[in-house]
C-alpha positions as CSV (number, residue, x, y, z in Angstrom):
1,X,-61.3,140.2,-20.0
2,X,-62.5,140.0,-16.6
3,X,-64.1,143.2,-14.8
4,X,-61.0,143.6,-12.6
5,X,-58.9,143.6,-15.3
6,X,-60.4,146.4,-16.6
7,X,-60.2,148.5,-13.4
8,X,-56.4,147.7,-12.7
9,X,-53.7,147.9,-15.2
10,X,-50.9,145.8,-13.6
11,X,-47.4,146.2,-15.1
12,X,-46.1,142.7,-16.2
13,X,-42.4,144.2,-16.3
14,X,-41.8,145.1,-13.0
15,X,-37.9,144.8,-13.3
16,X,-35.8,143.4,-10.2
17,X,-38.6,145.4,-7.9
18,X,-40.2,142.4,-6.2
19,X,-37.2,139.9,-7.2
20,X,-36.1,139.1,-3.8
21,X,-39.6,139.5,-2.2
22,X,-41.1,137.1,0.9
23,X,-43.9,137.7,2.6
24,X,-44.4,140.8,1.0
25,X,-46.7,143.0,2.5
26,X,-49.1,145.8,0.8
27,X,-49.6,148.9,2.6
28,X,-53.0,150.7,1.9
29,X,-53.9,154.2,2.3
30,X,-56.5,156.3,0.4
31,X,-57.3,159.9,1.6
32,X,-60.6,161.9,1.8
33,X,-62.3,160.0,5.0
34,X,-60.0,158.1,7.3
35,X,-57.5,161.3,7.4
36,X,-58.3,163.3,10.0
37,X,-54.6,165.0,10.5
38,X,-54.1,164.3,7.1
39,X,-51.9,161.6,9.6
40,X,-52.1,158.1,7.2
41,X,-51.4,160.5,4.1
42,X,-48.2,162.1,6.0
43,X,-47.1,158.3,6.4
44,X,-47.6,157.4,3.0
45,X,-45.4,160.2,1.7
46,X,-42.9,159.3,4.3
47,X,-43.1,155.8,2.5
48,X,-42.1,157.0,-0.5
49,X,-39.3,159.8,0.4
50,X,-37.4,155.9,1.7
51,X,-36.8,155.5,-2.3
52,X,-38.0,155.8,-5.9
53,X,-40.5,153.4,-6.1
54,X,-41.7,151.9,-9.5
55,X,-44.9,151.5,-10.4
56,X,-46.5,148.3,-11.0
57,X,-50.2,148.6,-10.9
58,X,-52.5,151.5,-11.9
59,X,-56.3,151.8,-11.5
60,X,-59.0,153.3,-13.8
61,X,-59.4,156.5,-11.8
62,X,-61.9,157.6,-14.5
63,X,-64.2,154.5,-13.5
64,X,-64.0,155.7,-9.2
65,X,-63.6,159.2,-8.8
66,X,-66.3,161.7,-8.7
67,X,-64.7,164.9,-9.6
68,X,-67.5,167.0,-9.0
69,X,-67.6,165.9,-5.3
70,X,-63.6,166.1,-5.1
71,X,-62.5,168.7,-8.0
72,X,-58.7,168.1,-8.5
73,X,-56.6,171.3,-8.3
74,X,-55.3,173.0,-11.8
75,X,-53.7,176.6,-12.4
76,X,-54.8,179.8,-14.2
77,X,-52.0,181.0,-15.7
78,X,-53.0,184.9,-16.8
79,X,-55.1,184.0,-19.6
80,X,-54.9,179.9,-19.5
81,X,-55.2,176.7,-17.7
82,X,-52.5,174.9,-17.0
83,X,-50.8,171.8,-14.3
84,X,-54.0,169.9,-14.2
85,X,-53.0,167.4,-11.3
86,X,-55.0,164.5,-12.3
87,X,-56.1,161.9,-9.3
88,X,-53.9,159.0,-9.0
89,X,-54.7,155.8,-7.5
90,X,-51.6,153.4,-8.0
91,X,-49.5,150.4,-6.2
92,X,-45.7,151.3,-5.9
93,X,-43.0,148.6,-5.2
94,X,-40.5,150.2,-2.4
95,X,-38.1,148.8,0.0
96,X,-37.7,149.8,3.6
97,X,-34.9,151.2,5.4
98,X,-34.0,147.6,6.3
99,X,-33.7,147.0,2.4
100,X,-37.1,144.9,2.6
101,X,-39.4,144.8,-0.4
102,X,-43.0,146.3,0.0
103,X,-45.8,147.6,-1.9
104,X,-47.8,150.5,-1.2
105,X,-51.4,151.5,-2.7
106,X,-52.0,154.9,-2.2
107,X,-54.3,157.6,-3.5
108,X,-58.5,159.0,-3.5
109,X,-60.4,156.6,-1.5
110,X,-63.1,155.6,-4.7
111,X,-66.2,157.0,-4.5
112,X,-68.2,154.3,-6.1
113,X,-67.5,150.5,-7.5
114,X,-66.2,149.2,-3.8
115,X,-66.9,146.0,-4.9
116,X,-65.5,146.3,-8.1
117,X,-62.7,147.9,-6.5
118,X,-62.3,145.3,-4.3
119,X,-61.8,142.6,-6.8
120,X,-59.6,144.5,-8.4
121,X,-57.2,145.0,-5.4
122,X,-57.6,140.9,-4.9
123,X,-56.3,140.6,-8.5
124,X,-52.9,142.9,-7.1
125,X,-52.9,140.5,-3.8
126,X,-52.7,137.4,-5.7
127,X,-50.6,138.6,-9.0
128,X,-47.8,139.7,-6.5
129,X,-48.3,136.8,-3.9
130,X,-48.8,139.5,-0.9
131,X,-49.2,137.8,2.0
132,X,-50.5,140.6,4.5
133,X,-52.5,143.9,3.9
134,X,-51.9,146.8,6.2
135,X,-54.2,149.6,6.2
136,X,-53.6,152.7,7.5
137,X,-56.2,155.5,8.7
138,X,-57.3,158.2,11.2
139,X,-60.4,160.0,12.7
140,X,-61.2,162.8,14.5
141,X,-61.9,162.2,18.6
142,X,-62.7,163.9,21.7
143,X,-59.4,163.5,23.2
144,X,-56.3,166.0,24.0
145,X,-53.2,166.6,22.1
146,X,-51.3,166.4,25.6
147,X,-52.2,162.7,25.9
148,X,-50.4,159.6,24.0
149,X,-52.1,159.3,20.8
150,X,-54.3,156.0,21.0
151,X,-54.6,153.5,18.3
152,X,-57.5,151.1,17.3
153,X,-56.5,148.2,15.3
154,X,-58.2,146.0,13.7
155,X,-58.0,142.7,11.5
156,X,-60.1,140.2,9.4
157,X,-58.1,137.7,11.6
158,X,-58.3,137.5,15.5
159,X,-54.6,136.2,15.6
160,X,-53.5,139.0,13.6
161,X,-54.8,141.9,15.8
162,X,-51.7,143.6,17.8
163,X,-53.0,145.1,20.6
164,X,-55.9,145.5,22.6
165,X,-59.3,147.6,21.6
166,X,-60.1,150.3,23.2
167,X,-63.6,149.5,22.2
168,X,-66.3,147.2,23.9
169,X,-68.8,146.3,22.8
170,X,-70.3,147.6,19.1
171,X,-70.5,150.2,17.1
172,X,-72.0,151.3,13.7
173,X,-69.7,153.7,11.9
174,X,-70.1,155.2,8.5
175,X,-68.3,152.5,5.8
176,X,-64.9,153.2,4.5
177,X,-63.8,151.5,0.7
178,X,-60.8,150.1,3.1
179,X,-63.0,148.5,5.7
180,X,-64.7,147.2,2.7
181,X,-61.8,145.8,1.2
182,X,-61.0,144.1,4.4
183,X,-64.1,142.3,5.0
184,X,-63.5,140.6,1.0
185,X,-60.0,139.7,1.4
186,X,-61.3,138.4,4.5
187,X,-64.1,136.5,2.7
188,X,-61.0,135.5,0.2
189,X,-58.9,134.0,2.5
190,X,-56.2,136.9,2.2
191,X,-55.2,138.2,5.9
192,X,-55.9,141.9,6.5
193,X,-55.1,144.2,9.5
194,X,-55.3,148.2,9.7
195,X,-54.5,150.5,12.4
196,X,-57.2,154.2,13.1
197,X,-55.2,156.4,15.0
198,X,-57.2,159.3,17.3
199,X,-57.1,162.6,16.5
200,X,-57.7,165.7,18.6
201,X,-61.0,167.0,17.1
202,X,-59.4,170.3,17.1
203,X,-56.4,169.8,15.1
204,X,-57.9,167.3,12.5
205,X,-58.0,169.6,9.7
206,X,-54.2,170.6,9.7
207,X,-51.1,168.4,9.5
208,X,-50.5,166.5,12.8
209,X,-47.6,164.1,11.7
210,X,-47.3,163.3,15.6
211,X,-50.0,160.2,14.7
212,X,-48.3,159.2,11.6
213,X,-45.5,158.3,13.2
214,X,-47.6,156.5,15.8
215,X,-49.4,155.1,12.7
216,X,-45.9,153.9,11.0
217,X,-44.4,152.6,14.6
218,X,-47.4,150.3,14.4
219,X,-47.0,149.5,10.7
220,X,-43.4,148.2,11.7
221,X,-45.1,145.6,13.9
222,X,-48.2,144.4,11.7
223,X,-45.9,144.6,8.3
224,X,-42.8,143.8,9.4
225,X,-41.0,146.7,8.3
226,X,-38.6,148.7,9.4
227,X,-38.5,152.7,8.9
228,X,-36.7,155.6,9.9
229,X,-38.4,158.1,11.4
230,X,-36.4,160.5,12.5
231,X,-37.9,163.1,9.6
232,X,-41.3,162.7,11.0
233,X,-40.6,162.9,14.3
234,X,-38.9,166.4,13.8
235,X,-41.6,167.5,11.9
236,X,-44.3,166.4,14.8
237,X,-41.9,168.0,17.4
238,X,-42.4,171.4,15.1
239,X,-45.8,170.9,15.7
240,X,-46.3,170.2,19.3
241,X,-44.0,173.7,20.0
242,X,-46.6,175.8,17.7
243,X,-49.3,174.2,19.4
244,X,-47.9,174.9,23.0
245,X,-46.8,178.4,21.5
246,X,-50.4,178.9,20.7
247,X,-51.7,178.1,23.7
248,X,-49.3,179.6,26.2
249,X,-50.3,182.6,25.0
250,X,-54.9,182.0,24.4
251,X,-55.7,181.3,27.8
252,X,-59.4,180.4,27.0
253,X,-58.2,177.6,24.9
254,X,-56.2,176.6,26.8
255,X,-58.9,176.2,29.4
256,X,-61.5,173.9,27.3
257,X,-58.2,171.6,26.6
258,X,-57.6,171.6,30.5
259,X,-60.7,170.9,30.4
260,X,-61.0,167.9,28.1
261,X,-57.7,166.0,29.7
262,X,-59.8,165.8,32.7
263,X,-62.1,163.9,30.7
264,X,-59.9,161.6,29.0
265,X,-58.0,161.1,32.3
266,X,-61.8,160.3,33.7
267,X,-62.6,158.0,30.8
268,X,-59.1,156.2,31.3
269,X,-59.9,155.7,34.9
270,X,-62.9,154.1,34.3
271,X,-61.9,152.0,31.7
272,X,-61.4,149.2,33.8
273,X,-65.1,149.4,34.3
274,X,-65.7,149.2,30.4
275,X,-66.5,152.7,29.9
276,X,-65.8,154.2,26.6
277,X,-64.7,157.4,25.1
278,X,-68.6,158.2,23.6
279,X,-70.4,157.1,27.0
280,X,-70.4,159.6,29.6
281,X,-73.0,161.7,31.9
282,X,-70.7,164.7,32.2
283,X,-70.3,167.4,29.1
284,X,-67.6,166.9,26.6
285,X,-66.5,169.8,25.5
286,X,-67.5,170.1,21.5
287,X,-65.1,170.8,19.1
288,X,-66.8,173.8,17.9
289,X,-65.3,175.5,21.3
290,X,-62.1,174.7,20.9
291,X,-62.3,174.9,17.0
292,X,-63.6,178.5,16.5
293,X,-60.0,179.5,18.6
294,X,-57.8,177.2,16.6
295,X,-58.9,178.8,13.1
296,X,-57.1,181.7,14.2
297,X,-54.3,179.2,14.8
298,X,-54.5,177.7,11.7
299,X,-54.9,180.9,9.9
300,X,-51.4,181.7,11.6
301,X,-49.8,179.2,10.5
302,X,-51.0,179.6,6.7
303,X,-50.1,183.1,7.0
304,X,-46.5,182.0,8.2
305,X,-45.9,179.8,5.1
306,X,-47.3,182.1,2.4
307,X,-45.0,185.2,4.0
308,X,-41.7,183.1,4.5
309,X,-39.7,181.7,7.8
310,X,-39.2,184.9,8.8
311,X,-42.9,186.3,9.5
């Protein structure tokens, strides 16, 4: 049996799932790095409210995961342990809201065996016949939550790339198991695309579903899809008021974001010239100014949710 066989179970009796399928397209998202917002994970579970979705391939989480780095979660009941929620890294077949087929891959980025993981996701491409990738992602940036959320995409293909960059030039970034993965289905001959959306600095370690449905709208171009998103648009319009709630009434915050849109609104204005949102002579402001006031935020809102609607 060949390695990738042994890192991905894929279920041979996958019913009338993929019966009707054409130019099926996978949909990739694995949390822990590209998640700032915890954005591509709030797309994938809006992905999967669309239906019950069967699964047809499992991985060896066992053989990827280190669970000392990233301990999953389990109770203390009184005097026991109990609900252990294991890591899960599997492909589910789902349609869209069109009725269209899809599969979705979605769990712990791996945290070693790329390359073996890698194969192993070539072994799903070609089983199922998928005929695009889509990966979705996002990272933490110097920009404001009061300015449309940018997007970078990106593609093994030049032809399949959707929209401008709003990069020039180079730049060496930290490796990601999904950039990985496109570079060898690349190398493969299997087209691959993704989509990074920008997240405020300051909001990137609590729920901002604003970019996922930026990051789904742009999933509906590259993968042909088509999804509601009326849910996840109410849920980012919940938190855009709590942010401007917040602010409205922390001045001082509100003065470092005034002060970063002038920035952006700089960098954009000069973009013409090919500047870019990491070159420029004037201070950025960090987002340990803005950050130390948004724990209280944060803290607020956890405070809200533990305590009921009503606190």
């Amino acid at each position: 049996m060949s390695e990738p066989s042994r890192l991905v179970h894929i279920v041979d009796d996958s019913g009338d799932a993929l019966d009707d399928a054409s130019e099926l397209t996978l949909v990739v998202v694995l949390s822990g790095f590209l998640d700032a917002g915890k954005s591509a994970e709030l797309a994938a579970q809006h992905l999967e409210s669309l239906g019950e979705g069967r699964v047809v391939a499992t991985f060896d989480v066992d053989s990827l995961h280190d669970y000392r780095a990233r301990r999953p979660p389990v109770s203390f009941v009184r005097d026991h342990y109990a609900d252990y929620e294991a890591p899960r890294l599997v492909v589910r077949a789902l349609r869209d809201t069109g009725g269209t087929p899809f599969l979705l891959l979605r769990g712990p980025e791996p945290d070693i065996r790329w390359e073996a993981f890698a194969r192993a996701v070539r072994e799903v491409v070609e089983r199922f016949d998928v005929r695009r990738v889509v990966s979705l992602g996002s990272v933490p940036m110097a920009v404001p939550h009061t300015r449309p959320i940018a997007i970078t995409p990106h593609a093994n293909q030049p032809e399949l790339v959707t929209g401008p960059s709003p990069w020039s030039g180079e730049l060496r970034v930290p490796a990601s198991a999904q950039a990985l993965l496109e570079i060898r289905l690349g190398e493969w001959g299997h087209p691959a695309m993704g989509f990074v959306a920008h997240i405020p600095h300051y909001l990137a370690q609590m729920e901002y579903p604003q970019a996922a449905v930026v990051l789904l709208e742009q999933l509906e171009i590259g993968g042909r899809l088509t999804i509601d998103l009326s849910e996840v648009r109410a849920a980012g319009e919940i938190t855009e008021a709590e942010i401007a709630t917040y602010l409205e009434s922390h001045d001082d915050v509100g003065a470092v974001v005034h002060g970063l849109e002038q920035q952006y609104d700089a960098f954009r204005e000069a973009e013409s010239n090919g500047s870019s949102l990491l070159a420029q002579d004037e201070p950025m402001p960090t987002g340990e100014e803005i950050g130390r006031q948004f724990e209280q935020f944060l803290a607020g809102l956890d405070d809200r949710d533990d305590d009921g609607p009503e606190s």
